[in-house]
C-alpha positions as CSV (number, residue, x, y, z in Angstrom):
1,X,32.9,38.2,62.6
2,X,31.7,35.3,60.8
3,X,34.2,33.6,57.5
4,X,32.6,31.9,55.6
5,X,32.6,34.2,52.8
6,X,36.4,34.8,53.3
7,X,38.2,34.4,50.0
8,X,35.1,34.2,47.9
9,X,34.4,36.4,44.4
10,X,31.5,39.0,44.5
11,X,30.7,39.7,40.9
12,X,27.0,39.1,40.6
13,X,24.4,38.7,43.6
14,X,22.6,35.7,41.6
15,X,26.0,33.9,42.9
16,X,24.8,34.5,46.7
17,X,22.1,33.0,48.5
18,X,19.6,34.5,50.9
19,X,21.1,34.1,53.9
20,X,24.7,35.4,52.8
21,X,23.0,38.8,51.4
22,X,21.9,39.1,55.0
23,X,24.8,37.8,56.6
24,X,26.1,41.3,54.6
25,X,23.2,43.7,55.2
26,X,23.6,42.2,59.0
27,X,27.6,43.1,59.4
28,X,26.8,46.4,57.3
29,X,24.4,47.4,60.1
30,X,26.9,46.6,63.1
31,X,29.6,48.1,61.2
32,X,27.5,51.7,60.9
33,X,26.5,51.6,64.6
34,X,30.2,51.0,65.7
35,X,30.8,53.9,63.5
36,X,27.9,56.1,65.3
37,X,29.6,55.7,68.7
38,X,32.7,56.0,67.3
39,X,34.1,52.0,67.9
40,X,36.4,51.3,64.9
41,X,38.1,48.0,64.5
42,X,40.3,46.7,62.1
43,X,39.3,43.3,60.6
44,X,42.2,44.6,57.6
45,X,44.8,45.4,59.2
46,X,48.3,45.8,57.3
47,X,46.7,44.5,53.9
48,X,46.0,46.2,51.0
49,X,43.3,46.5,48.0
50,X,43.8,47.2,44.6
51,X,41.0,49.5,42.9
52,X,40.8,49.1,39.2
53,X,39.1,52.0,37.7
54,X,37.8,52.3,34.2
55,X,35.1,54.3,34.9
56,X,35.0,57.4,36.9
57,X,33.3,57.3,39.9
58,X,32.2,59.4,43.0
59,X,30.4,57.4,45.8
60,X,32.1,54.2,44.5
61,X,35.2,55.3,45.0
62,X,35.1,57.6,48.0
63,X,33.0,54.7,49.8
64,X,35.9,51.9,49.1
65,X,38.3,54.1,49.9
66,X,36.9,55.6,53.2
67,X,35.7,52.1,53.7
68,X,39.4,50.0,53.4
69,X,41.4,52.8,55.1
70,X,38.3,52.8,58.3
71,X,39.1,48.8,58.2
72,X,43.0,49.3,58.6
73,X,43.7,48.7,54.9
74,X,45.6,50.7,52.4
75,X,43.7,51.4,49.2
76,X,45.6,51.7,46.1
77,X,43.6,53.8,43.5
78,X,44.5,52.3,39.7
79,X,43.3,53.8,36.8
80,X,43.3,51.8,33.9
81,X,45.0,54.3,31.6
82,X,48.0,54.3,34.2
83,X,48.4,50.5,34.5
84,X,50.2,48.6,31.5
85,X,46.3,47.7,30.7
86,X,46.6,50.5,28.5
87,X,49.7,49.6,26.6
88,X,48.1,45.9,26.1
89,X,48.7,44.0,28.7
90,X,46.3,41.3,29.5
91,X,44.0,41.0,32.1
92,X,44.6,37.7,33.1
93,X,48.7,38.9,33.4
94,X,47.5,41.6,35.4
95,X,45.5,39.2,37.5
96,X,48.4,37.1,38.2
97,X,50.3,40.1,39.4
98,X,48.2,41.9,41.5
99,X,46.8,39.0,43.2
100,X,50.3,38.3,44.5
101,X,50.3,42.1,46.4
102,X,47.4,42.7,47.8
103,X,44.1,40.7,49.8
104,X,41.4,42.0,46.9
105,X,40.7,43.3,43.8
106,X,38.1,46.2,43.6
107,X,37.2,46.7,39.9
108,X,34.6,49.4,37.9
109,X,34.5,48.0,34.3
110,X,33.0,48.2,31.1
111,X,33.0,44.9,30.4
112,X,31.6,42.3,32.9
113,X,33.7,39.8,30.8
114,X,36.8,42.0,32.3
115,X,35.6,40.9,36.2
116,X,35.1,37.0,35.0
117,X,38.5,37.3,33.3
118,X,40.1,38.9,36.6
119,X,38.3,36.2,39.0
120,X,40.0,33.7,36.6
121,X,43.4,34.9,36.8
122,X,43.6,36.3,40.7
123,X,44.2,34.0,43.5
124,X,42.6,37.2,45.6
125,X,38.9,37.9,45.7
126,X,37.3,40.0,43.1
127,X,34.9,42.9,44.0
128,X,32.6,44.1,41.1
129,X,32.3,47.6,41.9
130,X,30.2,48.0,38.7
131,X,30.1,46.8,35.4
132,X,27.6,46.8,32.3
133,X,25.9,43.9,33.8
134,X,25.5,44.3,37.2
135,X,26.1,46.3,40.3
136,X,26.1,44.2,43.1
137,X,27.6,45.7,46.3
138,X,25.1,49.0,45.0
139,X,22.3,46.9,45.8
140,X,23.4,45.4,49.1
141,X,23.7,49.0,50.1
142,X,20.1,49.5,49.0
143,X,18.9,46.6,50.7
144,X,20.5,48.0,54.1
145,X,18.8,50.8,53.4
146,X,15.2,49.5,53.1
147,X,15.5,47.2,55.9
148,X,16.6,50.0,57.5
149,X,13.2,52.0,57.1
150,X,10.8,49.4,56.5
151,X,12.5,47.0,59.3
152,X,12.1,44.6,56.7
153,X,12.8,43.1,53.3
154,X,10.4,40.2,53.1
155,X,7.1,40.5,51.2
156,X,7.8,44.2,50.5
157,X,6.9,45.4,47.4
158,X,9.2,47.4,45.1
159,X,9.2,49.3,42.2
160,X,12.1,50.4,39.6
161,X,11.2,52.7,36.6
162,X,13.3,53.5,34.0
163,X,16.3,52.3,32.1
164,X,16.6,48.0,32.5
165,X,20.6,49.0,33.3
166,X,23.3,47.1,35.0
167,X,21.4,48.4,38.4
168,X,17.6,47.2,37.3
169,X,19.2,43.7,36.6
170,X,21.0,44.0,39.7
171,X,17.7,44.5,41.7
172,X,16.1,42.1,40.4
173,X,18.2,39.7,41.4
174,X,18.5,40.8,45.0
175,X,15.2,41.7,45.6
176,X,14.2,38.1,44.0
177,X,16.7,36.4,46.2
178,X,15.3,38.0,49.9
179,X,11.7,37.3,49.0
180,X,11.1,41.4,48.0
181,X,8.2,41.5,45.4
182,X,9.7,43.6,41.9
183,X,8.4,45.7,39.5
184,X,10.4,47.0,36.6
185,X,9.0,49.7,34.5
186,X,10.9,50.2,31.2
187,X,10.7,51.5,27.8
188,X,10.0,48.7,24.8
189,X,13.3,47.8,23.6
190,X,14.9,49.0,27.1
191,X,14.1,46.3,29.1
192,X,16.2,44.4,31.7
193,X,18.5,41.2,30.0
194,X,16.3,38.5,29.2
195,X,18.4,35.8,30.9
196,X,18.5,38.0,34.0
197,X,14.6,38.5,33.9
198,X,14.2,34.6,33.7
199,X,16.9,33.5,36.9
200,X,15.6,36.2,39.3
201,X,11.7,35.0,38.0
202,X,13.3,31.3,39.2
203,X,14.5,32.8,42.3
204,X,11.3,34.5,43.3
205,X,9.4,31.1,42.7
206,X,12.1,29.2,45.5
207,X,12.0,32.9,47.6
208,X,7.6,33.2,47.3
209,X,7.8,36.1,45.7
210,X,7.2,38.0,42.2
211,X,9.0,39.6,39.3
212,X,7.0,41.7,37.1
213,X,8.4,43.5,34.0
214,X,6.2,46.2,32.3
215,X,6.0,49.1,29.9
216,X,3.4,51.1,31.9
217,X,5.2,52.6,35.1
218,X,1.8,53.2,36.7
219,X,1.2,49.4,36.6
220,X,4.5,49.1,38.5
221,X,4.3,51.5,41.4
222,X,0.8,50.6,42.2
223,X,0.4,50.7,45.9
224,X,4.3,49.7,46.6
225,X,6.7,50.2,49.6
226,X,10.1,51.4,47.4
227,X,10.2,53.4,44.0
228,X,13.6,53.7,42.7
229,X,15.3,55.0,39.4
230,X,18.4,55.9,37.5
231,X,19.9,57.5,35.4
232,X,18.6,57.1,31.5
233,X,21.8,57.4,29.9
234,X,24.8,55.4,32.3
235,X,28.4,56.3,31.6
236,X,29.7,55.5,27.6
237,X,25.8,56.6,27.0
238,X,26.2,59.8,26.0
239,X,25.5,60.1,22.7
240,X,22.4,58.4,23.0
241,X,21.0,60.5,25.6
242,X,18.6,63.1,24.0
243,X,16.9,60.0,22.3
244,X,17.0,58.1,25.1
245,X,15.4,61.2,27.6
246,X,12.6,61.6,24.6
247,X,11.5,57.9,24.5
248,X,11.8,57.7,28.8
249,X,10.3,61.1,29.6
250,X,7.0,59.3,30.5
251,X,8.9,57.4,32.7
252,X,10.3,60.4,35.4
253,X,9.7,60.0,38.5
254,X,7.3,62.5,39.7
255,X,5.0,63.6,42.4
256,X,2.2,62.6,40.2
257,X,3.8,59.0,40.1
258,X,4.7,58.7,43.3
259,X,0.6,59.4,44.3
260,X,0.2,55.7,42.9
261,X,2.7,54.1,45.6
262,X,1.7,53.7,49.3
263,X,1.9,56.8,51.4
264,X,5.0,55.9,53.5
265,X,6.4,54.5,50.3
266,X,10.8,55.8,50.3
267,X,12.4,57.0,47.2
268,X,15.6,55.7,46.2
269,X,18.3,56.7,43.6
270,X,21.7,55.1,43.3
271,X,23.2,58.7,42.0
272,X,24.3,60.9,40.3
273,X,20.8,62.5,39.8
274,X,19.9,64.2,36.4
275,X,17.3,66.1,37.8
276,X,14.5,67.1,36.1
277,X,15.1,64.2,33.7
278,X,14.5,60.6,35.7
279,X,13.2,62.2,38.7
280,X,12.4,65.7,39.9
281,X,13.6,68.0,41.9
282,X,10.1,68.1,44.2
283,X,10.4,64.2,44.5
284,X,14.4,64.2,45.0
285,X,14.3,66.7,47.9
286,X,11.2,65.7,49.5
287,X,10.3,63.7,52.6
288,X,9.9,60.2,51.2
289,X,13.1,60.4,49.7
290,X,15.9,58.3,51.4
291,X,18.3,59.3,48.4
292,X,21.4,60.3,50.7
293,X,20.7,58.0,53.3
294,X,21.0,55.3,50.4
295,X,24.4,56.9,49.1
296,X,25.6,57.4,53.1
297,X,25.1,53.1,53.5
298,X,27.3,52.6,50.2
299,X,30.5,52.9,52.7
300,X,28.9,50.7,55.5
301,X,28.3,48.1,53.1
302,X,31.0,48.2,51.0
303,X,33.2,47.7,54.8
304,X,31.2,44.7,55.2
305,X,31.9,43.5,52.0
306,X,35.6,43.9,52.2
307,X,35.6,42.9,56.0
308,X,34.0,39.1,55.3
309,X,35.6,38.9,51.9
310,X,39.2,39.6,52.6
311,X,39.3,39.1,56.2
């Protein structure tokens, strides 16, 4: 197993360079196939990861968990309401602390602030498992996946429509940063982060590739290799979500839509699903969807992460 990532942060993918994505996709892809034939080894043996949860979470959760015991490790689920977070502590106390227990820090924040803050304070490696900038090891989990059915990530074309979330700018970036072509479809006034538009845009230049960011989801799906969307209200959301599901509606991912991309184009969706709303049902269940394959490589990923990062 290569180290050179040992000890280092993972809080945004603009902080990694080509060949260290790979280098993550790569180990991801060994680390299933060990799985297949049942070979299981245990690059964590006798250490432990903290898991700092703000947010709820399903996959993210299950997947680091599954992922840290799999690796030998012992996972230690925190909720921030159940830490002295809650009663005021700071972050950068509770950095200090838990860096002296355990190898890592898994965190699912509000705030990305919180993760820089963290990374500050811990003399262990932070994982962003999410936060309301980016999504990081999501996206190295999609990658595997469409090198997985493409056989490739270079020069393919890609497609996000939808809400410019903590996932759009996340693709961006990692699409920018393997040489994948990207197309983000958004609502005016729901666009990805400027800044985030402008350093994947520089990326793409070094990488040969393109960033395109639109209103019109027809312009973005034209003839591509990978349509993906989300949710149109994330998590803290909610009580924007029947004005946000009026101004996306022309933005759902349907069959109609999907006529636009290539004919073996895959379908993606980093869950949960509101069906019906940002995709349908027709286009979630059918054959070019890769939607639980996708969700399946979240814990073969997020091994690999924890593997090259804490071992």
């Amino acid at each position: 197993m290569a180290t050179k990532l040992k000890g280092r942060d993972l809080l945004c993918l603009k902080d990694f360079s080509k060949e260290e994505i790979l280098e993550i996709i790569s180990f991801g892809d060994k680390l299933k196939m060990d799985s297949m034939v049942g070979k299981q080894e245990h690059y964590l043996e006798g250490k432990s990861v903290a898991m700092i949860f703000q947010k709820a979470s399903t996959r993210t959760r299950v997947s680091f968990e599954v992922a840290a015991f799999e690796l030998g490790a012992h996972a230690l689920y925190l909720n921030a309401n159940d830490m002295q977070l809650h009663r005021g502590e700071t972050i950068s106390d509770t950095a200090h602390v838990l860096s002296r227990y355990v190898a890592g820090i898994v965190a699912r924040v509000f705030a990305h602030q919180d993760l820089i803050d963290l990374a500050a304070n811990s003399d262990s490696p932070i994982i962003n498992a999410l936060s309301d900038l980016s999504h990081p090891c999501q996206i190295l989990g999609d990658l595997m996946t469409i090198r997985e059915k493409k056989g490739t990530l270079k020069g393919l074309r890609l497609a996000y429509v939808g809400d410019g979330n903590n996932v759009a700018n996340s693709l961006l970036l990692g699409a920018a940063r393997v040489g994948m072509n990207i197309a983000i479809a958004s609502p005016k006034g729901f666009e990805p982060r400027e800044d985030i538009i402008k350093t994947a845009t520089e990326i793409a230049k070094q990488s040969d590739s393109s960033v395109l960011v639109t209103n019109d989801p027809l312009v973005s799906v034209q003839d591509v290799d990978v349509v993906y969307t989300d949710v149109w209200a994330s998590m803290g959301q909610e009580a924007e979500h029947e004005e946000r599901v009026k101004v996306m509606r022309p933005f759902s991912l349907t069959a109609d839509l999907m006529e636009h991309a290539k004919k073996d184009a895959i379908v993606l969706h980093c869950l949960p699903a509101h069906r019906g709303e940002e995709i349908t049902d027709e286009v979630m269940d059918g054959p070019q969807s890769m939607v639980f394959d996708q969700a399946e490589n979240r814990l073969h990923i997020q091994k690999a992460v924890l593997a090259l990062l804490l071992g």
